[in-house]
N, C-alpha and C positions, 0 to 999 in steps of 0.2 A: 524478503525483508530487505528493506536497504537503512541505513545510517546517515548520517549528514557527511553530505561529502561535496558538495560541489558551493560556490557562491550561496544560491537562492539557501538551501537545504542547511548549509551551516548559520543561516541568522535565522531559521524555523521559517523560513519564508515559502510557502507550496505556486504553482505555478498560476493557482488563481487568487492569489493575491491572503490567500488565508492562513491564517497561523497552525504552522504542523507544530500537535502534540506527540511526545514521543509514547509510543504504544497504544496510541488512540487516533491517529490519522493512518489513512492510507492513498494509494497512488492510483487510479483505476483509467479504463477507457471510459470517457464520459461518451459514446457511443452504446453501450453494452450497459453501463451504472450511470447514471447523474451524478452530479456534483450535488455535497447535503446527504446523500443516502446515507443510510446505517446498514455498514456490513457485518454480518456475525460472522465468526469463523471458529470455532470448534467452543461456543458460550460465550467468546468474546465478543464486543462490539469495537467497531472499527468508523470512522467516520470519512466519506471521500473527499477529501480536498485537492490532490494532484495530480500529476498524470505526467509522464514521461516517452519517450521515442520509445522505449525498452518496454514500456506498458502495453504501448498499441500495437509492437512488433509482433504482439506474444514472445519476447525473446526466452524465456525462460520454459516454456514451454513447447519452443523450437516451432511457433508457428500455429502449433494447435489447437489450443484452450485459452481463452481467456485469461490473463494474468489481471491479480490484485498484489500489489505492493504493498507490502507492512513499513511502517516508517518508527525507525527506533534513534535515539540519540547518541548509540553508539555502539562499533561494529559486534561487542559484546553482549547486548542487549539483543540485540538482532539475530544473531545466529541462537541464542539463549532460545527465546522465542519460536526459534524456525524449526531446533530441534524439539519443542511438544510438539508443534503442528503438523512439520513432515513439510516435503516438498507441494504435494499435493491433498486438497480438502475440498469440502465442500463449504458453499457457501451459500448467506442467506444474505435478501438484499429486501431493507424497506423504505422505500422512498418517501 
């Protein structure tokens, strides 16, 4: 999960040009998900709008798994969140 933290992120601005909602957008490799998809992640839906260096590194998963970035409005929210989900989930993706 990440929070607004940088330029783009803090005026809700995602990297393609689309409005991030807080707890309803997310970050993804638009390699692996499209941009538009709906991700579910444990009932929730998630919609892809962004994507990061840290997305496509897999950095949070040190390289192995596919990461999906949750995007919250504050680092509160975001950790709030991270703890129901857990580090790790599965996910659903419908384009």
């Amino acid at each position: 999960a990440y929070p607004k933290q940088d330029p783009w992120t803090a005026k809700y601005q995602s990297s393609t040009g689309k409005r991030l909602i807080s707890g309803k957008s997310c970050a993804v490799d638009p390699r692996i998900i499209r941009y538009g998809s709906k991700v579910r992640i444990k009932g929730k839906t998630y919609i892809a709008k962004d994507t990061g260096t840290a997305v496509v590194a897999r950095k949070a998963s040190k390289g192995k798994l596919p990461v999906v970035d949750l995007f919250f409005a504050t680092p509160k929210q975001a950790m709030a969140e991270l703890g129901k989900i857990g580090r790790y989930a599965w996910v659903e993706v419908e384009n």
